[in-house]
N, C-alpha and C positions, 0 to 999 in steps of 0.2 A: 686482498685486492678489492677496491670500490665497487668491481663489477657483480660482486657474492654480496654486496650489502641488503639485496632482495631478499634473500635467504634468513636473515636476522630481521629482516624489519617481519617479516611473514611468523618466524617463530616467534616475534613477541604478542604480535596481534592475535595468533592463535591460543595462547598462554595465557593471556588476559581479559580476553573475551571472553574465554570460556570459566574464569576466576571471577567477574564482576559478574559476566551471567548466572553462575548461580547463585550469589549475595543474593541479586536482584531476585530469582526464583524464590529463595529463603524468605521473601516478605511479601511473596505473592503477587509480584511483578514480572511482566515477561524478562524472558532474558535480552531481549533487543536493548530494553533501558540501562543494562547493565554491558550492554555491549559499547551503546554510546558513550557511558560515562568513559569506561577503557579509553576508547580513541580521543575522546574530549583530554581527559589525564596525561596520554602517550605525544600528544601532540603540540602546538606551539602556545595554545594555551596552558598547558601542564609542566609536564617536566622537559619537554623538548624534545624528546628521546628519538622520534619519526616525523618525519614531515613527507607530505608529498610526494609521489612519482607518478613517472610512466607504467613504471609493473603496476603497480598500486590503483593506480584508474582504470585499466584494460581489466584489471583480475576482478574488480570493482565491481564492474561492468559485467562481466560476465554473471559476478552473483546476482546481480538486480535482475537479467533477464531469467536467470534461473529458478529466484523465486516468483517471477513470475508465471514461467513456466508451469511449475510446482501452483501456483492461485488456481490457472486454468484446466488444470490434469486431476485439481480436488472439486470441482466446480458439481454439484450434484443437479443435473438437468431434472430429477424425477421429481427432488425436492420444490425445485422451481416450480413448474406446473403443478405442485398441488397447494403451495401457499397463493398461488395468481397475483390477483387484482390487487389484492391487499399489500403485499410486499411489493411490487412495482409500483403502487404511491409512495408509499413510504419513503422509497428508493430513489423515486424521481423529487420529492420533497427535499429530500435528508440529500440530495446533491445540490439542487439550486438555491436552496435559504441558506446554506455556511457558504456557498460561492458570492451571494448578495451582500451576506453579513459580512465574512471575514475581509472579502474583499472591498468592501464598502469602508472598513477599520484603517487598509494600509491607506486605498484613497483620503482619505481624511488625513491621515498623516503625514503623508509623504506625496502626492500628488498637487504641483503648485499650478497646472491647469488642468481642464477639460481636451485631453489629446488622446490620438489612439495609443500611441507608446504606456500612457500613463495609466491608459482603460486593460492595456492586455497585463500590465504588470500588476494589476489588482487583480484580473481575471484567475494570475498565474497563482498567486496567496490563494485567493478563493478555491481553487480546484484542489492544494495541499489540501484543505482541510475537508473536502467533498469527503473523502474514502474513510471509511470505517473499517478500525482491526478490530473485526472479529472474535480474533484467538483470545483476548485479555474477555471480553464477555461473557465467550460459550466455558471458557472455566470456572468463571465466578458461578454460572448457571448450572454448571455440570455439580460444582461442591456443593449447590443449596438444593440441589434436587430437580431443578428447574429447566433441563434444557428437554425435556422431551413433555414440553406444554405447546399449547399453540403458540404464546409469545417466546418461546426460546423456538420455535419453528419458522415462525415470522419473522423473529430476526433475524437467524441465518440468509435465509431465502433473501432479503432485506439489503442483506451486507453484502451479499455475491452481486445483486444485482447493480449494488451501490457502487460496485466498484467498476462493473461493467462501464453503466456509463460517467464514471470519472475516469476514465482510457479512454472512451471513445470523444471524452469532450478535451483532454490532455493533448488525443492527436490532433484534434483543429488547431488548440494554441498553438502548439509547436511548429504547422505547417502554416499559420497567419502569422508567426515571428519574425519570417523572413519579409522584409518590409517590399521586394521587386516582386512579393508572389500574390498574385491579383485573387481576390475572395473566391471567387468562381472555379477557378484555376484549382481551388485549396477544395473546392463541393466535389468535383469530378476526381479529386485524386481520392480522395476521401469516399466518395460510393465504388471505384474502381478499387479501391482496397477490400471495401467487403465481397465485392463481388468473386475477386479473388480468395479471398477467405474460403467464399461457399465452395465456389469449383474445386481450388486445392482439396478443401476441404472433405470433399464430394470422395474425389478421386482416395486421397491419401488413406481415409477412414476404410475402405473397400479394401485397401490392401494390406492395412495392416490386421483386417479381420480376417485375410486367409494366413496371414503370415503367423498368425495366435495360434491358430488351431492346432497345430503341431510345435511351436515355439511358443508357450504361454508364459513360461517365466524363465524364456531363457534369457542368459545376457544379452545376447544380439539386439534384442528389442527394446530393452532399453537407449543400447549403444544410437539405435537408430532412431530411436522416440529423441533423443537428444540433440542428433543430426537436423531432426526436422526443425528441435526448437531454432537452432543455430539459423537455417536457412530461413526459416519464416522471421528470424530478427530480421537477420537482412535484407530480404523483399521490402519489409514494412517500408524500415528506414531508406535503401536507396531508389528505390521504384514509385516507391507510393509519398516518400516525405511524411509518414506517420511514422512516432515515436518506437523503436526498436522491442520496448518491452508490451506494445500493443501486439506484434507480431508473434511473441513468446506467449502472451497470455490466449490467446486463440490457437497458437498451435495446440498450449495443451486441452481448451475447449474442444477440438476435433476430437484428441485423443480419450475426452472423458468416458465415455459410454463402452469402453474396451472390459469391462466387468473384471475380472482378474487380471490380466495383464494391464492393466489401468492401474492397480494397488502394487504389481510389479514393478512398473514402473518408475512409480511416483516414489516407493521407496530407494530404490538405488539412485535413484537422479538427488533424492533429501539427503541422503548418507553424503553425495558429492558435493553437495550445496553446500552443506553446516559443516563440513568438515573444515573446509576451506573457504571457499568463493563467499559466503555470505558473511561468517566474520568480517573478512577484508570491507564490504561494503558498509557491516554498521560503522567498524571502526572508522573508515572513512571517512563518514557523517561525520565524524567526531574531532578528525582530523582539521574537516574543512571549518569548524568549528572556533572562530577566532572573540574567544572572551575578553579581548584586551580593547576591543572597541566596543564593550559594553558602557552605557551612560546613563542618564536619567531620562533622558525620552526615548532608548531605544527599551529601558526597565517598562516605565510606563505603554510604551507600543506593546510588548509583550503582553504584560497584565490585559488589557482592553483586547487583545486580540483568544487569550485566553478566553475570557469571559463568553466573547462571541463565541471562539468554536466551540465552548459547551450549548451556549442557550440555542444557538442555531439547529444544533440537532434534534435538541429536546424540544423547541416549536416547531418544527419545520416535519421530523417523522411523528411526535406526540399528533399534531394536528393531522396530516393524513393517518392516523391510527384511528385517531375518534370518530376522521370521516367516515372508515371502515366498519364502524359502529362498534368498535373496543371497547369495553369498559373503561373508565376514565383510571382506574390503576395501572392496567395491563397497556394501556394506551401512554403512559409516562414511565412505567418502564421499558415500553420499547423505544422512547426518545432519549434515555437516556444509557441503554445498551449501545446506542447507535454511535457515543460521543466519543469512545476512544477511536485514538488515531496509533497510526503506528509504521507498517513497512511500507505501505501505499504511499503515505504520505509523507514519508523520506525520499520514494524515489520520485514524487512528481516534482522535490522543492531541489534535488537532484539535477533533473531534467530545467526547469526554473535556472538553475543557475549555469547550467549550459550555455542554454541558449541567450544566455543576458537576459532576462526578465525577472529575475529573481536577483536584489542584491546581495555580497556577501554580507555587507552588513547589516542588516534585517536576520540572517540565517539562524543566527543565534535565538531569536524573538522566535522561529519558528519552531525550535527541537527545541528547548522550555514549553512552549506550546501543548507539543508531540507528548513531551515527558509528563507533562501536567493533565492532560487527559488523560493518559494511560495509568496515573494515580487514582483520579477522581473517581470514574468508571466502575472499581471495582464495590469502594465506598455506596456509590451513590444507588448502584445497585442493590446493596441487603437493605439500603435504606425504605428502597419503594418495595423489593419482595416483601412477602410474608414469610417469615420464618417455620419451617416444616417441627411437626413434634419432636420428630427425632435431636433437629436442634433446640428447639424449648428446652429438651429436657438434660440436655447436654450443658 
């Protein structure tokens, strides 16, 4: 029956995601690239084999909120306050020089006037490449020795706050997308969102610190840490008009500072995530993914918008590093730690093509983009480290 075909499209996406992801692992690439490739291959650019659904977007969906969930429930608060000043330039740098740059690249391309449609669709490029994955740098750092220095501390710190405010600057667009919603209108839903945040927030963290004390790692608290993400999506999204996985990734910020039950947590909810729900979303990417409206100026848009998201980072956190009075080495390997892109930046070009600001055909230009930092990154890396003895002598 047609109606069981969710069931085959699910067990191939999990069968091959988890096949390309560890090719992709075996060369020292995350598994995400090797997730996209799967769906890119499974789908109408490849062999044809899945195309689109209903189950397919809902299940989709649920995995983006969950990893973000999962961003906010890993979020180290202690870590923050002791890198400060230094990683919140960085942070605020390494967000608005690739939103300038990158978005300044589609404008050029594809903007045939000076209009707001045309300003929030460059805005929306710009804000993909705002967010740095992390994951692909602190391992390169972690294999060379490297992540327990102040520049593998700075970065971190750097990257969590990176992405902070690429959310926070994701839910403006999305709630100025709507062309009848007056700017003012979008300031007040937008401070009434965080104000809600706190309060929830306030309250929620209160209860689930007595609810720990005798329930520290039991299931229940999980089951319930996951309840909140669900309903803190939905606030965001129906109340406030901010993006749904803004709402997830704050839930799990309340939840950080829960010390064990926080590593409770975070594990049962990751077991549920990669099991299921977050394959479906790389593949997805991959799905929506139509290589057959590839051309020579959408080749060339690519190339130029590559180039940007590297150098954007590498000027934009390099220069607030130097201002921080980093040595000029430590200062360009944290512009250049900063460059890979990755699951932030699927779900914001995601969200992009929701809401129509994002075309589908540019999407391709962007996960090339995606993939191509997530290459660069690890390279560009040993290139600015120093190599530790123990590697010399290896």
């Amino acid at each position: 029956m047609d109606s069981y075909n969710f069931l085959l499209a699910l067990g191939i996406i999990l069968l091959f995601t988890k096949i390309f992801g560890l090719m992709s692992e075996k060369v020292h690439l995350p598994q995400v690239v090797g997730a996209l490739v799967a769906g890119i291959l499974l789908g109408p650019s490849g062999a044809g084999i899945l195309t689109e659904s209903d189950f397919l977007l809902k299940t989709s969906e649920i995995g983006v909120i969950l990893l973000m969930f999962l961003a906010g429930i890993d979020t180290d608060l202690a870590e923050l306050k002791h890198t400060g000043p230094a990683a919140c330039l960085i942070a605020v740098l390494g967000v608005f020089v690739p939103i300038l740059g990158c978005g300044g690249v589609y404008y050029l391309f594809y903007a045939d006037s000076f209009t707001y449609p045309n300003l929030l669709k460059a805005a929306f490029i710009g804000v993909v490449f705002a967010a740095t994955s992390v994951s692909i740098t602190v391992e390169t750092l972690s294999e060379m020795g490297k992540l327990q220095t102040r520049v593998g501390a700075t970065l971190l710190s750097a990257a969590i706050i990176d992405d902070v405010i690429g959310i926070v600057v994701l839910s403006i667009l999305s709630a100025m997308s709507d062309s009848s919603v007056k700017p003012a209108l979008v300031t007040v839903k937008i401070a009434g969102f965080f104000v809600f945040v706190l309060v929830v927030g306030v309250i929620v963290y209160r209860i689930f610190k007595k609810i720990t004390i005798h329930h520290e790692k039991s299931r229940r608290v999980a089951v319930w840490a996951l309840a909140f993400c669900f309903v803190m999506s939905f606030c965001a999204e129906r109340l406030f008009g901010v993006a749904d996985i803004t709402g997830a990734y704050f839930a799990g910020v309340i939840l950080c500072n829960l010390t064990e039950s926080r590593k409770f947590v975070a594990k049962k909810i990751t077991a549920a995530s990669y099991l299921v729900f977050s394959p479906v979303f790389f593949a997805g990417i991959g799905l929506k993914t139509d290589l057959s409206g590839l051309n020579a100026g959408i080749l060339l848009f690519a190339l130029v918008l590559a180039v940007a998201a590297v150098l954007t980072k590498v000027i934009g956190c390099g220069l607030a590093a130097r201002l921080c009075k980093m040595p000029r080495r430590e200062a360009l390997t944290v512009g250049v730690g900063m460059v890979a892109r990755g699951e932030v930046a699927l779900m914001v070009a995601q969200k992009g093509i929701d809401s129509g600001n994002i075309d589908r055909a540019v999407f391709p230009a962007i996960v090339l983009c995606v993939i191509t930092a997530a290459l660069l990154t690890p390279i560009l890396l040993k290139l600015c480290l120093p190599k530790t003895p123990s590697e010399k002598s290896s």
